[in-house]
Backbone as XML, in Angstrom:
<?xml version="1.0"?>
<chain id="A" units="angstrom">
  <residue number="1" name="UNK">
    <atom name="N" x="53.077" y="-7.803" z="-0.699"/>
    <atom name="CA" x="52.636" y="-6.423" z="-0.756"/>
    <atom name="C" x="52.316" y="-6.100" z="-2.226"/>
  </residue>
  <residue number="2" name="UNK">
    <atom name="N" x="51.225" y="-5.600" z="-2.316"/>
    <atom name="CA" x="50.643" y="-5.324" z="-3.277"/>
    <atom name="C" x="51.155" y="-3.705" z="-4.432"/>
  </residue>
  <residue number="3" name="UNK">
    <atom name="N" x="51.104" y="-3.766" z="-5.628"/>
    <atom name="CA" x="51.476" y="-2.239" z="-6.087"/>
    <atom name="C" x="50.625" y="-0.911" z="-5.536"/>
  </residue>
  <residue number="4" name="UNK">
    <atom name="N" x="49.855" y="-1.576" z="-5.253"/>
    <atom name="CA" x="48.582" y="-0.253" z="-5.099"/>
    <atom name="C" x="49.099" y="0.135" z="-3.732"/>
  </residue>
  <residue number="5" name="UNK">
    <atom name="N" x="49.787" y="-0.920" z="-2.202"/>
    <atom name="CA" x="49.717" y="-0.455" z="-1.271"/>
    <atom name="C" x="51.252" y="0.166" z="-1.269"/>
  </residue>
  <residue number="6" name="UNK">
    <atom name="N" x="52.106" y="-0.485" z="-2.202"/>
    <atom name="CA" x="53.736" y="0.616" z="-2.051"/>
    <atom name="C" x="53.409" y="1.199" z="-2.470"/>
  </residue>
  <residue number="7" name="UNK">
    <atom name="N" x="51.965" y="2.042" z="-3.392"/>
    <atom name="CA" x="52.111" y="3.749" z="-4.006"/>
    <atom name="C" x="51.188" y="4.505" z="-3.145"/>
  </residue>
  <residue number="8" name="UNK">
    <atom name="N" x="50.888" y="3.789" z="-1.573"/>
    <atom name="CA" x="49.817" y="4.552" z="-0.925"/>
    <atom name="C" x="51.073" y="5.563" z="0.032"/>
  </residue>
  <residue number="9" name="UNK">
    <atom name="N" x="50.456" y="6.198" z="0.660"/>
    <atom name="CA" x="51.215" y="6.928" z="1.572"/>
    <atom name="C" x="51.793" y="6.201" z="2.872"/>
  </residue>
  <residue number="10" name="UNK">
    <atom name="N" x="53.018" y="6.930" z="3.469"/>
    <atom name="CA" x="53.112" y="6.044" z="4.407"/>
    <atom name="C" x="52.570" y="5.943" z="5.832"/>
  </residue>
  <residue number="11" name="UNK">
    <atom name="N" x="51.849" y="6.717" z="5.889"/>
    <atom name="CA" x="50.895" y="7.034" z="7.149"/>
    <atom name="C" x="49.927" y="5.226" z="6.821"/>
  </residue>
  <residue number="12" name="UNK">
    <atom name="N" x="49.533" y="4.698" z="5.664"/>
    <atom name="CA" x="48.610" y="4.472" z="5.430"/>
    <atom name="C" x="49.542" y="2.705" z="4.902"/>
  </residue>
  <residue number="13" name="UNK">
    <atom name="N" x="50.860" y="2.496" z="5.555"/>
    <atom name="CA" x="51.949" y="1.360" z="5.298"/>
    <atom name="C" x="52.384" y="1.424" z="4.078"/>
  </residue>
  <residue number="14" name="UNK">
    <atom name="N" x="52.099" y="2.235" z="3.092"/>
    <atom name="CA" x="53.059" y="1.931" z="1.834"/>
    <atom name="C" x="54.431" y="2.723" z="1.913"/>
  </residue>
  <residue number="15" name="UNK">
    <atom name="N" x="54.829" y="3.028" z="0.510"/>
    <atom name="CA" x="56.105" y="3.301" z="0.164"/>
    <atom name="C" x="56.037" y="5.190" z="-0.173"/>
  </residue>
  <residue number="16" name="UNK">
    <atom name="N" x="54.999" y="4.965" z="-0.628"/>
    <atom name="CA" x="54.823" y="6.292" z="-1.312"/>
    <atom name="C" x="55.765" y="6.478" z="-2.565"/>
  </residue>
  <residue number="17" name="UNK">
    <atom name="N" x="55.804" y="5.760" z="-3.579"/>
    <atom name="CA" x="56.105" y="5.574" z="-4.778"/>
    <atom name="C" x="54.983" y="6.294" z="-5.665"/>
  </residue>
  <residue number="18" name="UNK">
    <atom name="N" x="55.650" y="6.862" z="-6.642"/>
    <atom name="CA" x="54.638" y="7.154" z="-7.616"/>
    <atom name="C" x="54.432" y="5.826" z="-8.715"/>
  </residue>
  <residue number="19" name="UNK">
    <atom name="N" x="53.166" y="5.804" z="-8.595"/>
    <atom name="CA" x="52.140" y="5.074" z="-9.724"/>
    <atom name="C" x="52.567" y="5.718" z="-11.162"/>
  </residue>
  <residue number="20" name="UNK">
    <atom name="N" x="53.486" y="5.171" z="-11.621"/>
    <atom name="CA" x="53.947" y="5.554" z="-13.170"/>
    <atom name="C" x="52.805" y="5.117" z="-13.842"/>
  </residue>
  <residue number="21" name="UNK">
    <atom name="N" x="51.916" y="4.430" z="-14.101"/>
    <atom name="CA" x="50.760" y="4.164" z="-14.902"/>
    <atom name="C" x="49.993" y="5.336" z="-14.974"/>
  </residue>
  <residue number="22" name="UNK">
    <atom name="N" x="50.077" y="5.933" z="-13.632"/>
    <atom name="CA" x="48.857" y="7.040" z="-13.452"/>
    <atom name="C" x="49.998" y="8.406" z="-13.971"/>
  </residue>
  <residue number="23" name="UNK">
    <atom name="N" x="51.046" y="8.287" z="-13.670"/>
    <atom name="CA" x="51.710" y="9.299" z="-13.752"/>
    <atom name="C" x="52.150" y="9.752" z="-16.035"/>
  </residue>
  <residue number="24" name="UNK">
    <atom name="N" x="52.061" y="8.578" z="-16.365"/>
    <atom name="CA" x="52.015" y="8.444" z="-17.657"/>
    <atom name="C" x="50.783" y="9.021" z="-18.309"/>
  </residue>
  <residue number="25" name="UNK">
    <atom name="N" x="49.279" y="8.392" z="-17.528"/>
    <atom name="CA" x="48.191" y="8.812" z="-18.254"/>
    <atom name="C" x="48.132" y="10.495" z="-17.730"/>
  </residue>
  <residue number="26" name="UNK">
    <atom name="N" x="48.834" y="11.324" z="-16.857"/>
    <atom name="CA" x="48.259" y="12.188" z="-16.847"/>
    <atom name="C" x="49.334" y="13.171" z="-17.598"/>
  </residue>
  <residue number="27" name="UNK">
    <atom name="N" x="50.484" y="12.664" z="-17.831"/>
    <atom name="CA" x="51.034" y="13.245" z="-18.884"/>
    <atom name="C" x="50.693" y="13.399" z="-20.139"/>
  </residue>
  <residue number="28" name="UNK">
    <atom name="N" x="50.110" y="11.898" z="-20.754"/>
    <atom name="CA" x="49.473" y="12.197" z="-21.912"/>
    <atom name="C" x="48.155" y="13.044" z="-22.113"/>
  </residue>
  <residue number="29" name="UNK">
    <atom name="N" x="47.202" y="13.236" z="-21.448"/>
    <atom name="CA" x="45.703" y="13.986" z="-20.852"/>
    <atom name="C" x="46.611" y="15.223" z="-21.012"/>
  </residue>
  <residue number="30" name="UNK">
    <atom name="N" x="47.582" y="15.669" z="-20.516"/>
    <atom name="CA" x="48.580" y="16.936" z="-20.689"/>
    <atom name="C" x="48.917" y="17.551" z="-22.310"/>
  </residue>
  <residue number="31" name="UNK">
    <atom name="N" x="49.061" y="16.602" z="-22.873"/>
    <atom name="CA" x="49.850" y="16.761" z="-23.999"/>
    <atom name="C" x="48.615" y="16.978" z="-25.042"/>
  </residue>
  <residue number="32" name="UNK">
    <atom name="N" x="47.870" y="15.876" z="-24.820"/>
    <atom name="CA" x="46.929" y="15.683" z="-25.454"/>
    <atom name="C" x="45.585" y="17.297" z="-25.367"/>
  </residue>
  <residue number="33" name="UNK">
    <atom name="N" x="46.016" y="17.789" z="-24.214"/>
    <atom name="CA" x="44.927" y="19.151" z="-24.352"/>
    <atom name="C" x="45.668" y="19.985" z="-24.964"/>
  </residue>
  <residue number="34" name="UNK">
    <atom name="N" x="46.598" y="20.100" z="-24.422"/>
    <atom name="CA" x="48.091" y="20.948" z="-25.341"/>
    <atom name="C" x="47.718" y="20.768" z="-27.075"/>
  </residue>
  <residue number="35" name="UNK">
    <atom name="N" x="48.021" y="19.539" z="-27.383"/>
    <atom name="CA" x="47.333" y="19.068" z="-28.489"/>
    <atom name="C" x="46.546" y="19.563" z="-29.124"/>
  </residue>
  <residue number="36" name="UNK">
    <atom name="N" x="45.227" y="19.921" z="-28.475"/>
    <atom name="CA" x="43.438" y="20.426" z="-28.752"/>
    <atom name="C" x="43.599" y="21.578" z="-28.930"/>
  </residue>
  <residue number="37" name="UNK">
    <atom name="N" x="44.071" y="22.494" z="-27.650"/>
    <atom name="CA" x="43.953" y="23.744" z="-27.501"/>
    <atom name="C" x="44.833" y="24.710" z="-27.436"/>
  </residue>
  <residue number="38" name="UNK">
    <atom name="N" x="46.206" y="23.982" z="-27.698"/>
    <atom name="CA" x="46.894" y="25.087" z="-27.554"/>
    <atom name="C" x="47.401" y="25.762" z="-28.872"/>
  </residue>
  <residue number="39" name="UNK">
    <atom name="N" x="47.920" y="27.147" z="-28.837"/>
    <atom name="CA" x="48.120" y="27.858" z="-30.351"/>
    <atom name="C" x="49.704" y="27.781" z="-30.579"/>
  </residue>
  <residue number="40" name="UNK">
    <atom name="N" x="50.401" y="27.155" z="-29.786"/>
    <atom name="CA" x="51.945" y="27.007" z="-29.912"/>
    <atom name="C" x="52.181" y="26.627" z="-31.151"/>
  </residue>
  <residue number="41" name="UNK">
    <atom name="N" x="53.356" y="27.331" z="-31.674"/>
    <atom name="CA" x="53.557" y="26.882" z="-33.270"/>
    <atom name="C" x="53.899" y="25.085" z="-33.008"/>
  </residue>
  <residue number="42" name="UNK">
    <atom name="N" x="54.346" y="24.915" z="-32.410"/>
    <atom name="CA" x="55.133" y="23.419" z="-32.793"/>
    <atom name="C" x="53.753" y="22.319" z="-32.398"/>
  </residue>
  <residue number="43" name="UNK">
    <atom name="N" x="52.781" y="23.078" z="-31.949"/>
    <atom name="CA" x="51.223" y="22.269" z="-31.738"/>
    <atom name="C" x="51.037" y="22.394" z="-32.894"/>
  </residue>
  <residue number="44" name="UNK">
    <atom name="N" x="50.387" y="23.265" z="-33.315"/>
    <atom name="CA" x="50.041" y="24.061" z="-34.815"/>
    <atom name="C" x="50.604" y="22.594" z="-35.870"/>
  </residue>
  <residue number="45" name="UNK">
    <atom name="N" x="51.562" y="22.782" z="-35.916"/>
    <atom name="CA" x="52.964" y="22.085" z="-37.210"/>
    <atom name="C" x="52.270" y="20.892" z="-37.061"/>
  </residue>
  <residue number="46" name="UNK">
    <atom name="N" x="52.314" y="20.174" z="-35.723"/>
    <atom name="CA" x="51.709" y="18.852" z="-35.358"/>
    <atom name="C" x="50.349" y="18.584" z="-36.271"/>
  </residue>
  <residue number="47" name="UNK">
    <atom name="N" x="49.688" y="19.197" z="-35.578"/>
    <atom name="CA" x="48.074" y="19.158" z="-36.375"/>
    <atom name="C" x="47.986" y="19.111" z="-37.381"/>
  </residue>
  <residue number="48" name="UNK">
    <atom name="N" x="48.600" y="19.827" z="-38.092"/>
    <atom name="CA" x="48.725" y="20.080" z="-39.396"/>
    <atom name="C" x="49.178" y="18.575" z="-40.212"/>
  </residue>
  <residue number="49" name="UNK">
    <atom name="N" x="50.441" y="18.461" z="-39.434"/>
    <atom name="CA" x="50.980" y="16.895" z="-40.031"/>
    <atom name="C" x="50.197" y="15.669" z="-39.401"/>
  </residue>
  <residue number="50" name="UNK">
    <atom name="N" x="49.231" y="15.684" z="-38.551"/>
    <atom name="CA" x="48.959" y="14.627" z="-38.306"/>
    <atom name="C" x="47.259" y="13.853" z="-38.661"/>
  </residue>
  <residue number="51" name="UNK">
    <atom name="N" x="46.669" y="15.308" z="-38.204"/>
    <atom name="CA" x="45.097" y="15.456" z="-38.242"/>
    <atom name="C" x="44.422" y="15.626" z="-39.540"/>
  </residue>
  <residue number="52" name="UNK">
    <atom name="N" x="43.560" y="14.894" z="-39.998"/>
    <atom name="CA" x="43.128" y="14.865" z="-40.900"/>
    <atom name="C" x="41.648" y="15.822" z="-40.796"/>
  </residue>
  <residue number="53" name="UNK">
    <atom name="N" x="41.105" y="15.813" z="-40.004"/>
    <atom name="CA" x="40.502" y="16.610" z="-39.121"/>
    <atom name="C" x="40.308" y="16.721" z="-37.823"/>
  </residue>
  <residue number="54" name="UNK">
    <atom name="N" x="39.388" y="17.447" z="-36.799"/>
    <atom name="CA" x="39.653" y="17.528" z="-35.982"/>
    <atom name="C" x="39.286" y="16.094" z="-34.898"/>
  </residue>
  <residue number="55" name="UNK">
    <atom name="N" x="38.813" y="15.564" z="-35.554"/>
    <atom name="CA" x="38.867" y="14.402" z="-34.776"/>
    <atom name="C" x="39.461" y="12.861" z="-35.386"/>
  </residue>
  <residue number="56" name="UNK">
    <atom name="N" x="40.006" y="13.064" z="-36.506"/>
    <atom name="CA" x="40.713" y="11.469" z="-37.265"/>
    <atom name="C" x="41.801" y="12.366" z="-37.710"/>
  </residue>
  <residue number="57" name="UNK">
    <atom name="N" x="42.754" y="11.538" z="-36.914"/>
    <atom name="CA" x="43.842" y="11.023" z="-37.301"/>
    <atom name="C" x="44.602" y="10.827" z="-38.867"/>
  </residue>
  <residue number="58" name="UNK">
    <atom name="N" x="45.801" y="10.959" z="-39.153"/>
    <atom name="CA" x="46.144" y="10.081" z="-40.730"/>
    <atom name="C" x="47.107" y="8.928" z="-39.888"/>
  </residue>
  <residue number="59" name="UNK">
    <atom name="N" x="47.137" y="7.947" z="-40.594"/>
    <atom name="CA" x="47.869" y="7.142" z="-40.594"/>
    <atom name="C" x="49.721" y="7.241" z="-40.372"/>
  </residue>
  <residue number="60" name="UNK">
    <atom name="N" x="50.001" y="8.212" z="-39.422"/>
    <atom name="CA" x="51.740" y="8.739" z="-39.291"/>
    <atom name="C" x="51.866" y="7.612" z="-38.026"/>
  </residue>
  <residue number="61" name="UNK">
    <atom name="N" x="51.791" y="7.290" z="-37.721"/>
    <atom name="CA" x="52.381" y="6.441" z="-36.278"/>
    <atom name="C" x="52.594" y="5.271" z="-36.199"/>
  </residue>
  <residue number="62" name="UNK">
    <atom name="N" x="53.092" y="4.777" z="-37.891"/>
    <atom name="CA" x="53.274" y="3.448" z="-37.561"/>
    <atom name="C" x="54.395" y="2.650" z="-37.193"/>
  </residue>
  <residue number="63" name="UNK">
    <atom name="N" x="55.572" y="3.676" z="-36.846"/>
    <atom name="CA" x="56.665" y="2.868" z="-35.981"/>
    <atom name="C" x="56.622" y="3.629" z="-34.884"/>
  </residue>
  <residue number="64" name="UNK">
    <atom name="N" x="56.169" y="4.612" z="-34.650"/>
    <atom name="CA" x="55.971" y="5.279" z="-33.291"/>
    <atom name="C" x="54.800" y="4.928" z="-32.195"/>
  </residue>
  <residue number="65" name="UNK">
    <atom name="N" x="55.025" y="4.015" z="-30.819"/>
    <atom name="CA" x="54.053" y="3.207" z="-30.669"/>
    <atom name="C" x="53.845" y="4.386" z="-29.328"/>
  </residue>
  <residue number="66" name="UNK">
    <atom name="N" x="53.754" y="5.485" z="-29.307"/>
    <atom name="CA" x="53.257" y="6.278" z="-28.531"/>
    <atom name="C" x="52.032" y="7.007" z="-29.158"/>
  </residue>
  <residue number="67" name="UNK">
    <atom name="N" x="52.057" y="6.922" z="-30.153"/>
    <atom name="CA" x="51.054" y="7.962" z="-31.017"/>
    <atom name="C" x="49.290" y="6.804" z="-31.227"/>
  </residue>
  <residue number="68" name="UNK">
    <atom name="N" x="49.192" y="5.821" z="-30.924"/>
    <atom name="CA" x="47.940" y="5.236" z="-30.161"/>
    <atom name="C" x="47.093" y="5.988" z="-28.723"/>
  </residue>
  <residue number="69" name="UNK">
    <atom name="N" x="48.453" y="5.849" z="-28.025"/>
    <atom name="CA" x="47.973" y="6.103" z="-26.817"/>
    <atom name="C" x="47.685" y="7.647" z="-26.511"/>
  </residue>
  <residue number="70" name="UNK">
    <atom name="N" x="48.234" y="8.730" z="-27.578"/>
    <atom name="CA" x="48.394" y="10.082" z="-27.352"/>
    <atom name="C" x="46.429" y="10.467" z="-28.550"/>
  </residue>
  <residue number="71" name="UNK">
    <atom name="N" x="46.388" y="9.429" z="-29.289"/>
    <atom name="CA" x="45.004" y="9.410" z="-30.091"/>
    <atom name="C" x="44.050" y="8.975" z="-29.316"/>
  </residue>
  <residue number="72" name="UNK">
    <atom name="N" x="43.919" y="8.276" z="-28.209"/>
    <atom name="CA" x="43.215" y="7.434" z="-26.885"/>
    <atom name="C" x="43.173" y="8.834" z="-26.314"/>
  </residue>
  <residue number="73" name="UNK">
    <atom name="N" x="44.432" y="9.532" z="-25.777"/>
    <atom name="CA" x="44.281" y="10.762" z="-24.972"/>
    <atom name="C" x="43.426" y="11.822" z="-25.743"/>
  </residue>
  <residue number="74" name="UNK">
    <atom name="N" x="43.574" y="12.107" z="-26.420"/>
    <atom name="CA" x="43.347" y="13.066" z="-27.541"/>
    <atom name="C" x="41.769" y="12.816" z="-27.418"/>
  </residue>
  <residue number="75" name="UNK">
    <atom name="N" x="41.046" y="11.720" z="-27.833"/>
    <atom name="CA" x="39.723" y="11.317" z="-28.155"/>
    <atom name="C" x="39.058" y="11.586" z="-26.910"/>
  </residue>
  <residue number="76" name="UNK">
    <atom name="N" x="39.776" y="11.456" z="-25.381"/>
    <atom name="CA" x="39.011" y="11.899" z="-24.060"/>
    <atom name="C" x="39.017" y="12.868" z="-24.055"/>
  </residue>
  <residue number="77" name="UNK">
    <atom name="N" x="40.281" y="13.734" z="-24.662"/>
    <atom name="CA" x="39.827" y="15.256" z="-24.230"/>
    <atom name="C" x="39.094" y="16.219" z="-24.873"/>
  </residue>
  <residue number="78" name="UNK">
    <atom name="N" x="38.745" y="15.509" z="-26.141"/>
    <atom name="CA" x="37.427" y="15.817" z="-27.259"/>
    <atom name="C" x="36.166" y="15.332" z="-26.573"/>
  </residue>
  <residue number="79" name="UNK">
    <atom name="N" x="35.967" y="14.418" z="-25.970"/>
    <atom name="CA" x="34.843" y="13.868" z="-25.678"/>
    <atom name="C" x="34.437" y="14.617" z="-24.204"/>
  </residue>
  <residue number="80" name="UNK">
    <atom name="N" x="35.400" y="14.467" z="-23.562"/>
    <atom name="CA" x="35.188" y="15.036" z="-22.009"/>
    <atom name="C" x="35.027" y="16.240" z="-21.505"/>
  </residue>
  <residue number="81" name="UNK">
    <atom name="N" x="35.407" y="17.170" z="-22.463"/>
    <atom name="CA" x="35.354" y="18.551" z="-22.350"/>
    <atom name="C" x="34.477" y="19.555" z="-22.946"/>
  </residue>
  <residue number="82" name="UNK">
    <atom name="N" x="33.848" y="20.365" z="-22.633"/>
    <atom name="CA" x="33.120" y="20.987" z="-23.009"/>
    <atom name="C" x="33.380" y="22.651" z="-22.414"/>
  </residue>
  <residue number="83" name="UNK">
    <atom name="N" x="33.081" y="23.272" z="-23.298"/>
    <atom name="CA" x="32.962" y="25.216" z="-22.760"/>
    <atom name="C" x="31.177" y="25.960" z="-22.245"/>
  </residue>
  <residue number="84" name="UNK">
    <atom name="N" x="31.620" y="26.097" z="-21.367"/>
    <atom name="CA" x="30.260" y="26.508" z="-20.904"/>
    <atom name="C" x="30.633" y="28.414" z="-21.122"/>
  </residue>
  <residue number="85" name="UNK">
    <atom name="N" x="29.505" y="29.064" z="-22.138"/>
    <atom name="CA" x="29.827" y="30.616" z="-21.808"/>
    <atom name="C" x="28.828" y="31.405" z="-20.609"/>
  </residue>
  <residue number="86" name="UNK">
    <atom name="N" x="29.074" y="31.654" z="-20.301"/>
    <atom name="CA" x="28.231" y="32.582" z="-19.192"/>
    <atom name="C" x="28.076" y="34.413" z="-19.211"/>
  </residue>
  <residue number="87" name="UNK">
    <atom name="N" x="27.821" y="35.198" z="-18.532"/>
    <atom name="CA" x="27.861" y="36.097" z="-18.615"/>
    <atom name="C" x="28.786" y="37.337" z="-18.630"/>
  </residue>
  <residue number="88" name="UNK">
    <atom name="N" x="30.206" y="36.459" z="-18.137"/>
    <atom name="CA" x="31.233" y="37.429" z="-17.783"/>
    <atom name="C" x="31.502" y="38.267" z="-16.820"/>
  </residue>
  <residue number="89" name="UNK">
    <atom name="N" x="30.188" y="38.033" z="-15.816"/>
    <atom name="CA" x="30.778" y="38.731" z="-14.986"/>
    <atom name="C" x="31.650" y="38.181" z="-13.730"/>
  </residue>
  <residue number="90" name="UNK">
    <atom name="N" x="32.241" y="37.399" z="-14.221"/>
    <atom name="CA" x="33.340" y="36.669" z="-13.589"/>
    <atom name="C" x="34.778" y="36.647" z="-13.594"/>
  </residue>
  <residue number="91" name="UNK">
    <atom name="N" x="34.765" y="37.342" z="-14.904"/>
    <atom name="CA" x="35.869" y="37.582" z="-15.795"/>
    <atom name="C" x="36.559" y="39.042" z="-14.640"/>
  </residue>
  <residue number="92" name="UNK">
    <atom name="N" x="37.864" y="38.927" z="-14.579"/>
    <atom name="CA" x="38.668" y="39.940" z="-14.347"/>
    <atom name="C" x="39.961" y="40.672" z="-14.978"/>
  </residue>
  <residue number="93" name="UNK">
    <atom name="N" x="40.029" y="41.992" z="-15.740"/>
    <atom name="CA" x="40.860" y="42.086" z="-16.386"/>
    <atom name="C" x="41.847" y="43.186" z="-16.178"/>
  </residue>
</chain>
């Protein structure tokens, strides 16, 4: 039995296990917009200490081997995202 079929549902013979691979990348995609967009001071502090600008990095992560994969996240959610403005009348306040 394969990983892919113990994380399918069990209607469908698996286990229904969560896919920690997938469950990891969407934590980081999490953190990583948090990261981009959010105004939280302890985001803020981050940026500040880490970003050289808004898209490079400084060199802080070199015994911390999470901070690759959170710069991988980071770089999709710069690349993948975009703001579309429209007219507002969509907006409810």
């Amino acid at each position: 039995m394969n990983w892919d079929t113990i994380c399918s549902p069990l209607k469908n013979g698996g286990l229904e296990i969560i896919n920690f691979h997938h469950e990891s990348n969407a934590y980081l995609l999490k953190l990583a917009w948090n990261f981009a967009y959010s105004n939280r001071p302890w985001y803020f502090l981050l940026k500040v200490r880490v970003l050289k600008s808004k898209c490079e990095f400084r060199m802080v992560y070199r015994s911390l081997s999470l901070w690759p994969r959170i710069k991988q996240a980071y770089s999709s959610i710069l690349d993948y995202t975009s703001w579309t403005v429209g007219t507002g009348s969509f907006i409810n306040f």
